[in-house]
C-alpha positions as CSV (number, residue, x, y, z in Angstrom):
1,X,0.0,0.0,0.0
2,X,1.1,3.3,-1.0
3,X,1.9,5.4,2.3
4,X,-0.5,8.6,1.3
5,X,-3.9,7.3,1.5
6,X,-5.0,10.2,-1.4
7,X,-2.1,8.3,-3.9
8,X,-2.6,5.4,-6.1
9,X,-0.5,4.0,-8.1
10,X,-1.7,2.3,-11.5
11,X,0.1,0.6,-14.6
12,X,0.0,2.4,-17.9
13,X,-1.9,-0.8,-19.5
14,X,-5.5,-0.2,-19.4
15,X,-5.5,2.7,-20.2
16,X,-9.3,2.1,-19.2
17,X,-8.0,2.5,-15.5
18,X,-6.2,5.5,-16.1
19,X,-9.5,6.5,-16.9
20,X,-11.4,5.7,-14.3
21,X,-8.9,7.4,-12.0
22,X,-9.4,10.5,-13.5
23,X,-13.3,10.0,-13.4
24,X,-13.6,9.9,-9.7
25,X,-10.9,13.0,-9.2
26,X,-7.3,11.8,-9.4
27,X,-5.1,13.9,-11.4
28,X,-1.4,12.0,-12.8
29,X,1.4,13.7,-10.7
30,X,4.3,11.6,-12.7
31,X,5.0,8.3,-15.0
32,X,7.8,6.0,-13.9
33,X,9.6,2.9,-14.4
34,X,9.8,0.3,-11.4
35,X,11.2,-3.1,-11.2
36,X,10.6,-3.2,-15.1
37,X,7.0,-1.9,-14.6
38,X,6.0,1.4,-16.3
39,X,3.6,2.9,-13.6
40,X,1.6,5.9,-13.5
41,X,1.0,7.9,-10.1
42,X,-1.7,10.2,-9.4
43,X,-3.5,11.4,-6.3
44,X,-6.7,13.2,-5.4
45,X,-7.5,16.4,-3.2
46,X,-9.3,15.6,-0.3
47,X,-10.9,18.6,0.4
């Protein structure tokens, strides 16, 4: 689990997910490479 509750952390295959991220409020902070794995990272404002 990521240690900010508002994070997630997706893979950039679907697409689809990406997707529904960005549906319910997360915005993509950054794109990265880990252990092979091309991840995506976004969080969401909790206001």
């Amino acid at each position: 689990m990521h240690p900010d509750p508002r994070a997630a952390v997706v893979t950039d295959r679907p697409a689809i997910d990406i997707a529904l991220y960005s549906r319910i409020g997360y915005t993509e902070t950054h794109r990265a490479e880990e252990k092979g794995l091309k991840r995506v990272f976004m969080v969401k404002r909790l206001d």
